[in-house]
Structures are given as C-alpha cells and as structure tokens.
N, CA, C and O atoms as a GROMACS GRO file, in nm:
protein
  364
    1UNK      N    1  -1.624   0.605  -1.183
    1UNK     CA    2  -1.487   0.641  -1.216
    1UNK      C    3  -1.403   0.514  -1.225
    1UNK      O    4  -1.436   0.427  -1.144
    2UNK      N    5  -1.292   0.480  -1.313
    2UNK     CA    6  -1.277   0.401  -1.304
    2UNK      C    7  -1.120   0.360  -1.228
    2UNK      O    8  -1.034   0.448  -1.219
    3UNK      N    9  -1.090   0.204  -1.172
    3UNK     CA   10  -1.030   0.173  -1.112
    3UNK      C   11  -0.859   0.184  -1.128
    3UNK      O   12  -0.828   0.175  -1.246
    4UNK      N   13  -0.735   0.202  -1.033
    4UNK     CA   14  -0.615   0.188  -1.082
    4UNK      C   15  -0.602   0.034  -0.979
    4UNK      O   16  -0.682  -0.026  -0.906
    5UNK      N   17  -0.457   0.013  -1.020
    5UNK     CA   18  -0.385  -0.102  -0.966
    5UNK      C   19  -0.250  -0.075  -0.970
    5UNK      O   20  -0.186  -0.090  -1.075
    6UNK      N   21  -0.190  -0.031  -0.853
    6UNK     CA   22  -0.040   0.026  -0.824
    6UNK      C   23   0.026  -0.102  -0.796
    6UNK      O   24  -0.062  -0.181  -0.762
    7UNK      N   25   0.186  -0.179  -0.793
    7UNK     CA   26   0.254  -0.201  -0.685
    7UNK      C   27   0.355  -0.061  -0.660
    7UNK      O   28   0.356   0.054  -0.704
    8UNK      N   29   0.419  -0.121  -0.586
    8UNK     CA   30   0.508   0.016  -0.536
    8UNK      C   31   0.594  -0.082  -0.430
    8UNK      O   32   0.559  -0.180  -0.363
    9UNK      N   33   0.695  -0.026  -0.442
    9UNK     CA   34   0.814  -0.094  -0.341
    9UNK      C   35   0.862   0.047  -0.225
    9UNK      O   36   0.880   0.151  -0.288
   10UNK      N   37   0.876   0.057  -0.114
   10UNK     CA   38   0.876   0.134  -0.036
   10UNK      C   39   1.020   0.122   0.049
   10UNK      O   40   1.032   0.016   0.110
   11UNK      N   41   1.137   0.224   0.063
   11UNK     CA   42   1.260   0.192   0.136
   11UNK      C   43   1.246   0.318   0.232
   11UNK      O   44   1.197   0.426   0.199
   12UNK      N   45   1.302   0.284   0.361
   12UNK     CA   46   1.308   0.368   0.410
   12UNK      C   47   1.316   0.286   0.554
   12UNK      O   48   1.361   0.172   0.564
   13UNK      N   49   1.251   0.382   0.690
   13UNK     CA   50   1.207   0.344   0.785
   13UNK      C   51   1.016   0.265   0.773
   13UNK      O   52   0.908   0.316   0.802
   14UNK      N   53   1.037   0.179   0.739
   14UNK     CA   54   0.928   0.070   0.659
   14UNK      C   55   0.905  -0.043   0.734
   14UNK      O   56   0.783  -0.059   0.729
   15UNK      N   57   0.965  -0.152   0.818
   15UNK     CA   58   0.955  -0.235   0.863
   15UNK      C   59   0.929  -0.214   1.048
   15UNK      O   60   0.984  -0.109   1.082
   16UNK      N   61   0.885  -0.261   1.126
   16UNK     CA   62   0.916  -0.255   1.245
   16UNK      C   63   0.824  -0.111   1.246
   16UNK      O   64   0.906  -0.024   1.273
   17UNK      N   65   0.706  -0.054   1.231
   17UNK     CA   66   0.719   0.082   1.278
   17UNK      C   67   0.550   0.041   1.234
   17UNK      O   68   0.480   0.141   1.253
   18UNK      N   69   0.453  -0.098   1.172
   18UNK     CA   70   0.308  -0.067   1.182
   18UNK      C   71   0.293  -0.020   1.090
   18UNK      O   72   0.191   0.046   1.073
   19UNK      N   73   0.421  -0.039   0.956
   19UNK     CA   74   0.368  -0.016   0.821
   19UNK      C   75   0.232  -0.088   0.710
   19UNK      O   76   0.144  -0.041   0.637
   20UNK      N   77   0.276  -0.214   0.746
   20UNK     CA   78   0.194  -0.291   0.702
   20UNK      C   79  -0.004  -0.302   0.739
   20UNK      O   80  -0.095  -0.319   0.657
   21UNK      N   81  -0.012  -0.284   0.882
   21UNK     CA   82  -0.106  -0.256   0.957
   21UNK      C   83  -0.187  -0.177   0.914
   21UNK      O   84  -0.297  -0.194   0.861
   22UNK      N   85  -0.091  -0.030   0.953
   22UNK     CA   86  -0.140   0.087   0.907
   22UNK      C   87  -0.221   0.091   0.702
   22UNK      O   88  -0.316   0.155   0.658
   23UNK      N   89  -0.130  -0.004   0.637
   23UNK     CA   90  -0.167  -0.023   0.544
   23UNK      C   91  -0.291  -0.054   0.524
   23UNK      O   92  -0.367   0.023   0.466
   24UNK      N   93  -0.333  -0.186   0.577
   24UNK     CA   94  -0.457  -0.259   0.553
   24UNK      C   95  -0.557  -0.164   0.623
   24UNK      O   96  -0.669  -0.158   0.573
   25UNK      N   97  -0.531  -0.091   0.733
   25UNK     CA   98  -0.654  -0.029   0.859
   25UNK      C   99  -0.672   0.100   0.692
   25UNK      O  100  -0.785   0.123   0.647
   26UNK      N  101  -0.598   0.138   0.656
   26UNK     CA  102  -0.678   0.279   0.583
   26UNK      C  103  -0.693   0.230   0.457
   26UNK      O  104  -0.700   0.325   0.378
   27UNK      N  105  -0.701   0.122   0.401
   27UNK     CA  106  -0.686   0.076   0.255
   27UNK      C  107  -0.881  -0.019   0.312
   27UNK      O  108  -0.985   0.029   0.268
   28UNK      N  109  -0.881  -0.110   0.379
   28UNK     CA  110  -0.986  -0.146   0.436
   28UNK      C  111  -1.113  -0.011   0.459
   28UNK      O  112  -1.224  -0.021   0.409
   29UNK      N  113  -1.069   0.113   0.544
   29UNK     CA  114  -1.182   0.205   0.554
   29UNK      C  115  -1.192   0.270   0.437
   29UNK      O  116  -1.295   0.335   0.415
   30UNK      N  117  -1.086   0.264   0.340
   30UNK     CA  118  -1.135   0.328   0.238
   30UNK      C  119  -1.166   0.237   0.110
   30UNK      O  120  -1.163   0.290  -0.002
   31UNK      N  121  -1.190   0.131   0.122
   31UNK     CA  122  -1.255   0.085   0.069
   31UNK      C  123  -1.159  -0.010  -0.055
   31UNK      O  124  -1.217  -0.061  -0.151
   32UNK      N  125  -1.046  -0.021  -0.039
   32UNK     CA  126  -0.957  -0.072  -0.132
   32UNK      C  127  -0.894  -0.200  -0.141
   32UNK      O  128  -0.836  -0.223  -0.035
   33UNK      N  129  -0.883  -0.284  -0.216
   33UNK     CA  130  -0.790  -0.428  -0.212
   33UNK      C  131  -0.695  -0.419  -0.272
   33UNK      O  132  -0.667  -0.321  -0.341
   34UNK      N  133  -0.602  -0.553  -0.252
   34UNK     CA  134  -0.477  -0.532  -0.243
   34UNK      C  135  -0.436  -0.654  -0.152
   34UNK      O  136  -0.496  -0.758  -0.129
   35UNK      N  137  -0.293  -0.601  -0.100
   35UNK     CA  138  -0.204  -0.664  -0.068
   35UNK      C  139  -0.060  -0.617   0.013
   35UNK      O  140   0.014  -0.554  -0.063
   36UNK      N  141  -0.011  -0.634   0.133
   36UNK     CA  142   0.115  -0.556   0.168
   36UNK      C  143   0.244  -0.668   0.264
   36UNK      O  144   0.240  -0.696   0.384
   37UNK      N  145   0.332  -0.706   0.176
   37UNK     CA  146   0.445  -0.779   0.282
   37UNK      C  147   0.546  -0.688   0.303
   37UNK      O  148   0.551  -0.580   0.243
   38UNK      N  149   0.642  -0.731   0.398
   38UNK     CA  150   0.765  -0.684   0.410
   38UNK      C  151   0.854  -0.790   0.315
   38UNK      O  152   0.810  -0.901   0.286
   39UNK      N  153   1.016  -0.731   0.260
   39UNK     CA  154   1.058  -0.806   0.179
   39UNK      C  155   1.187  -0.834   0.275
   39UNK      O  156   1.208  -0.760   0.371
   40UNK      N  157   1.251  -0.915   0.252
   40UNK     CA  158   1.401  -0.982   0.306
   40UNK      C  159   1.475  -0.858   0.308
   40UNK      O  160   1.519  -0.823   0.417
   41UNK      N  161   1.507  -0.746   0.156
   41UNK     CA  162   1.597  -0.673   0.214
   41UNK      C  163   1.569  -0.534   0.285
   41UNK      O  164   1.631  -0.428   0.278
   42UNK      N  165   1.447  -0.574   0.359
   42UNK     CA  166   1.418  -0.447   0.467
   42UNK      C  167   1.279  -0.340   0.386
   42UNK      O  168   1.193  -0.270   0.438
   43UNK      N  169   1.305  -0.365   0.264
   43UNK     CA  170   1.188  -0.289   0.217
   43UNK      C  171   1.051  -0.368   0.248
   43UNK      O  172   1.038  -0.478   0.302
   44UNK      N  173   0.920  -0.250   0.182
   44UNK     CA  174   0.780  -0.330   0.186
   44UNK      C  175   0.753  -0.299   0.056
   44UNK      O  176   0.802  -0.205  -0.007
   45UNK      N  177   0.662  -0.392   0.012
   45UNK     CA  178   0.576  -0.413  -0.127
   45UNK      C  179   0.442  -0.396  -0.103
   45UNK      O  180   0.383  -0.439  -0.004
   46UNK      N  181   0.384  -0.321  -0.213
   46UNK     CA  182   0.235  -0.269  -0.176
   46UNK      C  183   0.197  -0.306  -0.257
   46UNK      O  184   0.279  -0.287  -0.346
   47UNK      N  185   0.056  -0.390  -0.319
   47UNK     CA  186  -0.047  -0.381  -0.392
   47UNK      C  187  -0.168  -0.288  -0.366
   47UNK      O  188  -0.225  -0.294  -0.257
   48UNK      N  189  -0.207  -0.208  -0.455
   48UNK     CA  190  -0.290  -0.125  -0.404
   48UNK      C  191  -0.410  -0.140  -0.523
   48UNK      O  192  -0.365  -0.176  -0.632
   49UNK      N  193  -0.530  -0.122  -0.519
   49UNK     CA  194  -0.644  -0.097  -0.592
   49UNK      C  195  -0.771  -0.036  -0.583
   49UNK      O  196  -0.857  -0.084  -0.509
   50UNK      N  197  -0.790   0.061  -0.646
   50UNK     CA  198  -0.924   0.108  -0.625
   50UNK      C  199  -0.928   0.235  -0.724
   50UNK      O  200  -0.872   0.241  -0.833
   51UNK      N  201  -1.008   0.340  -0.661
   51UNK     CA  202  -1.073   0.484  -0.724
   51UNK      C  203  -0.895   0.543  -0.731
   51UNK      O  204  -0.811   0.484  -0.662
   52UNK      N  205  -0.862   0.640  -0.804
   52UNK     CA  206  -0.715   0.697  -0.777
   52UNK      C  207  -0.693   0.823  -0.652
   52UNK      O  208  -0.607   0.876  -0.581
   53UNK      N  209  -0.845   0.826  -0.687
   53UNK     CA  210  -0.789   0.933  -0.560
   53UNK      C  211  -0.781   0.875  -0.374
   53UNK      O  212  -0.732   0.910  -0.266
   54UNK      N  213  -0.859   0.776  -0.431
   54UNK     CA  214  -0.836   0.710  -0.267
   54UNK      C  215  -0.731   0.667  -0.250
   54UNK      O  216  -0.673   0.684  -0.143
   55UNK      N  217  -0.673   0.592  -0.363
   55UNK     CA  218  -0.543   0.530  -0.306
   55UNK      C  219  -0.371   0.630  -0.327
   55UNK      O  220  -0.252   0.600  -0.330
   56UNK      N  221  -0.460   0.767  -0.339
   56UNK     CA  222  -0.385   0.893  -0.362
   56UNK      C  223  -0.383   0.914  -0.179
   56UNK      O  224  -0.284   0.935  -0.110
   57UNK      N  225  -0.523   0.901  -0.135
   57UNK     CA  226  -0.532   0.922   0.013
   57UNK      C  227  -0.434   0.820   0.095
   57UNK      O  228  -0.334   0.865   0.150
   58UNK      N  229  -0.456   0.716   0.100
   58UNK     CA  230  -0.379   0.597   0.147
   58UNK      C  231  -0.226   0.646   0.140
   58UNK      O  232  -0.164   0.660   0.246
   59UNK      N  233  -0.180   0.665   0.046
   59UNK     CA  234  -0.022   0.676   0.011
   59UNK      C  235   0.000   0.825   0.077
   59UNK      O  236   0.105   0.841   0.140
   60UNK      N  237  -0.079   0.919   0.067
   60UNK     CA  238  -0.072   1.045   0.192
   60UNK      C  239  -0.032   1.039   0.321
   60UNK      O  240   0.069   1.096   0.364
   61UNK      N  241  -0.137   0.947   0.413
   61UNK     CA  242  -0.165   0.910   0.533
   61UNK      C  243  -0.019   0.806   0.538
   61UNK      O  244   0.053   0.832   0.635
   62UNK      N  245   0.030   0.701   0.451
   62UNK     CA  246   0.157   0.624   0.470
   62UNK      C  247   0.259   0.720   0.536
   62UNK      O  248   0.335   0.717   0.633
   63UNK      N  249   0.224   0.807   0.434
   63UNK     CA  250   0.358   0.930   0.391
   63UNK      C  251   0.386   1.080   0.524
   63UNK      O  252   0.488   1.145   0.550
   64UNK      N  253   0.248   1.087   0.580
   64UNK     CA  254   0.271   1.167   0.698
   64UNK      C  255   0.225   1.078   0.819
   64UNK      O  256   0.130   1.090   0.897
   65UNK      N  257   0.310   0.998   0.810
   65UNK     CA  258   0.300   0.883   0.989
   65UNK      C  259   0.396   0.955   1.041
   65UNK      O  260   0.470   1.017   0.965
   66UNK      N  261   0.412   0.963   1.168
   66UNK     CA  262   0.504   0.945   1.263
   66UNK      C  263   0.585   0.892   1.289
   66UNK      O  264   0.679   0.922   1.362
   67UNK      N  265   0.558   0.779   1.219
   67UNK     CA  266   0.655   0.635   1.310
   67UNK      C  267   0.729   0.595   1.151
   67UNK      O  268   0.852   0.586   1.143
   68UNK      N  269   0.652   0.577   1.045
   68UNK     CA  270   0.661   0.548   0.928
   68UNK      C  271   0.807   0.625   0.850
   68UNK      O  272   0.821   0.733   0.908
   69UNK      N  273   0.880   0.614   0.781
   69UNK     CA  274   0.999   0.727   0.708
   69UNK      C  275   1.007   0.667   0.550
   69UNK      O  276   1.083   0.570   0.551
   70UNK      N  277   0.982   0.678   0.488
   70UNK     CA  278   0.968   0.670   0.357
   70UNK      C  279   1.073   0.768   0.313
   70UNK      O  280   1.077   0.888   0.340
   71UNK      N  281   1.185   0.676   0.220
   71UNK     CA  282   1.265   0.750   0.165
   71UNK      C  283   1.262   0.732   0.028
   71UNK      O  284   1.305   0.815  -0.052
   72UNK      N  285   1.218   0.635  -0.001
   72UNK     CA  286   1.211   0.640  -0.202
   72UNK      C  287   1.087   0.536  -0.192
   72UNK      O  288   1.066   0.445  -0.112
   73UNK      N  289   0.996   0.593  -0.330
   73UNK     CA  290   0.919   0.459  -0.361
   73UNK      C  291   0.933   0.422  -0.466
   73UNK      O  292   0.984   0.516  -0.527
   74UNK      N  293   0.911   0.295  -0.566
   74UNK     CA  294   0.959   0.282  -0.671
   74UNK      C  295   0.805   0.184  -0.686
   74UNK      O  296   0.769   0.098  -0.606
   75UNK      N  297   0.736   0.225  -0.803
   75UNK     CA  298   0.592   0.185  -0.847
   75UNK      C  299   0.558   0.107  -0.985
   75UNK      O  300   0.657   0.114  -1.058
   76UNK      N  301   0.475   0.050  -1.032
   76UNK     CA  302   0.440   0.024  -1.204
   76UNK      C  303   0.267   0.026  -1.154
   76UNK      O  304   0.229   0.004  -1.039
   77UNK      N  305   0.152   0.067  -1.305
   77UNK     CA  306   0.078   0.041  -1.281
   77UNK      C  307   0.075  -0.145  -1.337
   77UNK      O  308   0.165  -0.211  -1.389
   78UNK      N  309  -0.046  -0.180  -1.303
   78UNK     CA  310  -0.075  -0.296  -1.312
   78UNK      C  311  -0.217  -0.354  -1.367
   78UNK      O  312  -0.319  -0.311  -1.312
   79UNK      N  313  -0.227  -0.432  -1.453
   79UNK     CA  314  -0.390  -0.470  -1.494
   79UNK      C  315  -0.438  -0.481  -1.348
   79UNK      O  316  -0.371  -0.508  -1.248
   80UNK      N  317  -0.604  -0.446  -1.366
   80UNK     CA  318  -0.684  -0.470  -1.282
   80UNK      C  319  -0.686  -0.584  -1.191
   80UNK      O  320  -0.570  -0.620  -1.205
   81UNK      N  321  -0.751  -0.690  -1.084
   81UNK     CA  322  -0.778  -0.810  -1.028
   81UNK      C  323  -0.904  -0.780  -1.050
   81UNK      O  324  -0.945  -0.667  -1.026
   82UNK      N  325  -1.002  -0.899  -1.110
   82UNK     CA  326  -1.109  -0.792  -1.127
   82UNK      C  327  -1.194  -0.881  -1.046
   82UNK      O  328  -1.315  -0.858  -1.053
   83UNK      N  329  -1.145  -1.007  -0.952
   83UNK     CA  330  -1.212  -1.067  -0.850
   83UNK      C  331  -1.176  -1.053  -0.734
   83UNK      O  332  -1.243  -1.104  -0.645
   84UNK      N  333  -1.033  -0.963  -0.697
   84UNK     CA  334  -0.994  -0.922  -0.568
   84UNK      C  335  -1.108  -0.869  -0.427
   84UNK      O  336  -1.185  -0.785  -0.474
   85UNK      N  337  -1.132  -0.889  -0.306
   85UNK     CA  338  -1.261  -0.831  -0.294
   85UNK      C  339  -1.238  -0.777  -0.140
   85UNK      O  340  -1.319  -0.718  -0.068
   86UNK      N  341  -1.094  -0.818  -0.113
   86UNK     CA  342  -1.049  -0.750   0.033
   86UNK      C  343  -0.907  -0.689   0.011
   86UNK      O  344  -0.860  -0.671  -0.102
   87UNK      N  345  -0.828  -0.651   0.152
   87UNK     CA  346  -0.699  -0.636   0.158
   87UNK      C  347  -0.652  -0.705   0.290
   87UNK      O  348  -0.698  -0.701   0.404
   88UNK      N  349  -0.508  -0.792   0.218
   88UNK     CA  350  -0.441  -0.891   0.318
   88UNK      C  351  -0.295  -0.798   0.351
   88UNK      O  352  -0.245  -0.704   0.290
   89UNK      N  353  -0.262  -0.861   0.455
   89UNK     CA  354  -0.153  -0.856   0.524
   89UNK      C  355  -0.091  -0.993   0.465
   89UNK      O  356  -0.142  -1.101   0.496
   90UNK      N  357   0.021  -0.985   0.380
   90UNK     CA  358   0.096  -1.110   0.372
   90UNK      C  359   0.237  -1.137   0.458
   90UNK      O  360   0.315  -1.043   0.473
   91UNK      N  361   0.268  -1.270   0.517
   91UNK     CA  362   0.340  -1.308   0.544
   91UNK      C  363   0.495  -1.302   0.525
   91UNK      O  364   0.568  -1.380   0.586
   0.00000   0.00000   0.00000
C-alpha cells in the first residue's frame, strides 16, 4: 500500500502535557518516521509518514489523551522522504 507524508500544525492544550513524547512512543511502535517540535507560539508541528491508516491511528491516540487538548489542526500533504528511516523529537 502505498505511503502518505502529513505536516500538520496542532493548537490547543499541546505543549507541557507529553505531546511530543507521546508522539514519537506511538509513531515508533507503529512503525512511522517523521518528526515533532514545539513552536514559539505555543503550538506543535508534526511530520508524519507512513501506511494512511496508521498514521490515521497515531492522530486518534493524539486526539483521545487525557492530558493532550487539541483544538484545531491545520495540515498539507507532502512529497515522500524516501530516505527518512526513524522518528525524532526535535528541539
């Protein structure tokens, strides 16, 4: 099947709450690369890549955290990385 490549910008309760973490821990078991910082004005930025339905799963599991509050996301798809081969936590 073949691969997508999301970013997505995320506002809400996003920072401070193990967004990023949580990112890489279910993007890593499910098998996906990518990329996730927090930005200056409080939002986070996601790179996401893989099968669509996994990273359909990933954005689920973001979306029913506890701690997590997602109030708008704002996305584009994106060409492939077609040497990407993990997922980072950026700085």
């Amino acid at each position: 099947m073949a691969e997508v490549r999301k970013k997505l910008n995320f506002r809400g309760r996003v920072q401070g709450v193990g967004f990023r973490y949580k990112a890489k821990y279910l993007a890593q078991s499910l098998g996906l690369t990518g990329w996730v910082r927090n930005e200056m004005d409080g939002t986070v930025t996601l790179e996401i890549q893989g099968r669509p339905q996994l990273v359909d799963k990933l954005l689920y599991s973001l979306n029913h955290d506890s701690f997590i509050e997602i109030d708008w996301v704002d996305g584009k798809d994106l060409p492939l990385e077609e040497d990407e081969k993990s997922f980072k936590v950026l700085l």
